[in-house]
N, C-alpha and C positions, 0 to 999 in steps of 0.2 A: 724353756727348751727341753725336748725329751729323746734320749738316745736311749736305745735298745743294741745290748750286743748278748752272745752266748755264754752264759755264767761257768763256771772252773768247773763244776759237777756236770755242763754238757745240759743237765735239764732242763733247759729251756730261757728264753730270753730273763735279762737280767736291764730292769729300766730302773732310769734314770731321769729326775724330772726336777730342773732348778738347785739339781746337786743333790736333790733327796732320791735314798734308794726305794724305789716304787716297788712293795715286795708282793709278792705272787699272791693273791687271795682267788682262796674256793670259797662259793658262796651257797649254800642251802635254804631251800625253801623260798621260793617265789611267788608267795601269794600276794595279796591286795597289798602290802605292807612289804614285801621282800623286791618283789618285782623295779618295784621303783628307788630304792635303795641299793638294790645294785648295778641300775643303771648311773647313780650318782657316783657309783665307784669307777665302772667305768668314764663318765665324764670327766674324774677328779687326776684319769690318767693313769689308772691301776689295771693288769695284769689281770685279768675274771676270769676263772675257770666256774664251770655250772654242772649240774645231770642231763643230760640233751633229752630225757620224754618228758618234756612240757611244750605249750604252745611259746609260755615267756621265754624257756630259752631258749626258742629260734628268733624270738625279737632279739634277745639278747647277741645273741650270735651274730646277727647283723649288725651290729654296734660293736662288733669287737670280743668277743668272750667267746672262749672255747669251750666245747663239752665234750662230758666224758659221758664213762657208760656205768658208773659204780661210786658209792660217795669214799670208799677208800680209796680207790684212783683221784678222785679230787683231791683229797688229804693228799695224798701223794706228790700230787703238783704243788702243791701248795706252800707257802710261807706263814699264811695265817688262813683259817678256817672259820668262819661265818655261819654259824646257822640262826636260821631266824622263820623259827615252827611254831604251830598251835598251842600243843599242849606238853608235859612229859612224857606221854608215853611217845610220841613222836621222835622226842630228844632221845630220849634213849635209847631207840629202834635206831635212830642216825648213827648213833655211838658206837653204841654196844652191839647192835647186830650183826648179822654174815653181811661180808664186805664194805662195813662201817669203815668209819672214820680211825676208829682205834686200830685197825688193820693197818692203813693207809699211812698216818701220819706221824712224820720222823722227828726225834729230840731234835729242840730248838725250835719248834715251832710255836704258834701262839693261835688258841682257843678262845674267839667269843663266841659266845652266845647271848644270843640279843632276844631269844624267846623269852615268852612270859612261863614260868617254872617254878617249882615250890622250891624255897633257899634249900631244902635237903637235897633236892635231886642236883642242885648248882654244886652242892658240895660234894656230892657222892662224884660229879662230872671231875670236880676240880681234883681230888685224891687221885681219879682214874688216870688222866691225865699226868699228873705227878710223875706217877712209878714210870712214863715213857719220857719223862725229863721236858713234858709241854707246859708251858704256863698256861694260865687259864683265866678268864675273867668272863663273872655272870652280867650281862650291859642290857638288862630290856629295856626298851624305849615307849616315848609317850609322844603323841601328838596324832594318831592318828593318821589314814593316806593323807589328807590334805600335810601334813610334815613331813611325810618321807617323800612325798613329789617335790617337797620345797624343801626337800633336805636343811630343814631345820626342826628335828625332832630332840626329845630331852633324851636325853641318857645316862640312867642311874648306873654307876659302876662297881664291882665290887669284886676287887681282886688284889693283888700284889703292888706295890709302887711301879718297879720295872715293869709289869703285865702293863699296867695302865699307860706309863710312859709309852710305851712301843705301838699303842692300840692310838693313843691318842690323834695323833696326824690321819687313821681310818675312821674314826668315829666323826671324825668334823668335817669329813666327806658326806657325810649321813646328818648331823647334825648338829645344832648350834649351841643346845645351851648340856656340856658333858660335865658330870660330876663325880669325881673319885667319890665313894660313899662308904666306903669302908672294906673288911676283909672278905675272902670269901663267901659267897651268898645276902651280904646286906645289898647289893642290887636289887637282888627279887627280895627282898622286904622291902626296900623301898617303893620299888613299882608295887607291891600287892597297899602299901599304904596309897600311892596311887588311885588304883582301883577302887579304891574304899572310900576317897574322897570324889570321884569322879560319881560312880555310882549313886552315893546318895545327895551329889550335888543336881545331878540329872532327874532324879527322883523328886528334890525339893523345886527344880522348876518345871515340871509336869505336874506336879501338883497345885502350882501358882497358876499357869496357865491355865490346866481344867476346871480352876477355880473363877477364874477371869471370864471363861468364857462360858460357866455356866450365868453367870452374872450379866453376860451382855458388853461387855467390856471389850471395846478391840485389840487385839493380841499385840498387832503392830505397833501400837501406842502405847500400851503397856512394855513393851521391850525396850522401846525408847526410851521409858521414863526410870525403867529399872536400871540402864544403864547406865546413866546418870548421875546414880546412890551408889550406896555402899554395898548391895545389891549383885554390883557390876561383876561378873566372871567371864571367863571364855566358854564357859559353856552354857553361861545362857546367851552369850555373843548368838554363838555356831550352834548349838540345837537348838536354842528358841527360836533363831531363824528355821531349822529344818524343821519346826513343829508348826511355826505359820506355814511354810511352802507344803509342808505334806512330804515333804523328801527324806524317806526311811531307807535308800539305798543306801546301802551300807558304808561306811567309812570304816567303822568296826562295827562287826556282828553281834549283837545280843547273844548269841551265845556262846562266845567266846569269853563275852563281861560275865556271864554267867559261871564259868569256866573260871576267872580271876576269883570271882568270888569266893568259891570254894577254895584258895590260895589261904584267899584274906581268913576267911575263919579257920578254916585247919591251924594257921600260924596263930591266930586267939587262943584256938585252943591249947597247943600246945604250949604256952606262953603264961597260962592263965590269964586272960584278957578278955574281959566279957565287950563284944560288938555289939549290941540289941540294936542298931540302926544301920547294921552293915544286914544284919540277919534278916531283915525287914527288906531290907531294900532285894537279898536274895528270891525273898519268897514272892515278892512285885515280878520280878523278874521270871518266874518259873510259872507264875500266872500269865504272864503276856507267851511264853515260847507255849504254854498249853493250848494257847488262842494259834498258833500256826506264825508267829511273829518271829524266833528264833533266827533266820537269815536275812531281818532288815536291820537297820542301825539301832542302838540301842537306845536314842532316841525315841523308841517307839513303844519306849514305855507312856509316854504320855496318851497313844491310843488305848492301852490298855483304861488307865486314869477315865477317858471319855466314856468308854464302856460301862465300866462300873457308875457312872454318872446318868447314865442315860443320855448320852451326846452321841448324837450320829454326826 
């Protein structure tokens, strides 16, 4: 059951849902991956505030979510703060620019960020945040649109005890399998470890496949058989199938993985961590966006693989 009445500060409706307080979330960035994750917050019965110049957030709007005209008036509304952008320089522009977020948002509030981001800019977030008395937690997730439509995406966590307590019951509106992973910024090491296994696990089956199929070998039987073994992943599940179907529409864009990558190695570097097959998989990768591939899924490294094969 969910009651709404006017909270003591006048700002705005204060819900209630099964005796839990359903607190105000401003949510940023609505892309292939945002859109649909904060429609599960609305679903889940939460309070959405949005920026109203998108197309999404007039879907949004009709579902229930109000918009503003500035992301510091969101922060403002706000109880928790949601962004979920491309890259840092984007986060930072949200944050730290004229009528950011840091304008807007009042001690006691609570900061995820669920973008993919290098752990220093997580940290730099996190300090900033600090000095206005905000917790902070870095939370980017993994599973791709097909998980955030099915709101069952993974989510590396990496903030405070209390941050993560208080985020908790908003994250599993989003997602199924959520893992504290340690202090600030081990989120984005985790997700750039992510990346680094996804990447050249994608790479190791575009390279089975355009091996299969220079051979003659039917792909669809071959995927069945790999399944099978020890072989078996989810990503040769879901991109083996999208490299028999030919469906390079994006789930995630190739160059946004391309984008992680530079995550994954900057953190090698700074770490002293030699990657040679993260690097590899980088430079596959910067060959196929040279080919005009950059806005299909990243799956479409395997068309690359064909190329160089002599496969039309």
């Amino acid at each position: 059951m969910e009651v709404c009445c006017t909270g003591p500060d006048t700002s705005g409706p204060v819900c209630i849902m099964n005796g839990i307080n359903m607190e105000k979330i401003g949510f940023i960035g609505l892309g292939i991956m945002g859109k649909p994750m904060a429609h599960n917050l609305i679903k889940a019965g939460y309070p959405l505030a949005v920026l109203k110049q998108s197309k999404a957030a007039v879907e949004l709007a009709s579902a229930g979510a109000q918009l503003f005209d500035s992301y510091a008036a969101i922060a403002r509304h706000s109880d928790v703060l949601i962004t979920m952008l491309p890259d840092s320089p984007q986060v930072e522009e949200v944050v730290f620019g004229e009528n950011g977020v840091l304008e807007g948002i009042a001690a006691g509030a609570l900061f995820i960020d669920m973008s993919t981001i290098s752990p220093a800019m997580a940290i730099r977030l996190y300090e900033a945040l600090r000095q206005k008395d905000v917790a902070a937690l870095d939370a980017p997730v993994s599973g791709g649109q097909v998980g955030a439509e099915a709101a069952s995406l993974s989510v590396m966590a990496g903030g405070d005890d209390h941050a993560f307590s208080r985020a908790l019951p908003i994250l599993q509106a989003m997602g199924k399998n959520i893992v504290h992973v340690g202090q600030q910024g081990a989120g984005q090491t985790a997700k750039a470890c992510n990346q680094l296994v996804v990447g050249m696990t994608i790479q190791a089956v575009a390279e089975a496949f355009t091996l299969a199929r220079k051979a003659g070998v039917d792909l669809k039987k071959l995927r069945e058989s790999l399944l099978g073994g020890f072989a078996q992943s989810r990503i040769l599940d879901l991109h083996g199938n999208r490299i028999i179907e030919r469906n390079f529409t994006p789930g995630f864009r190739l160059n946004l993985h391309r984008k992680d990558m530079n995550i994954v190695l900057q953190a090698g570097k700074e770490l002293a961590v030699p990657l040679s097959g993260a690097a590899q998989v980088a430079a596959q990768m910067d060959a196929a966006i040279a080919l005009g591939k950059g806005e299909s899924d990243h799956s479409v490294l395997a068309q690359l693989l064909e190329h160089l094969s002599g496969i039309e």
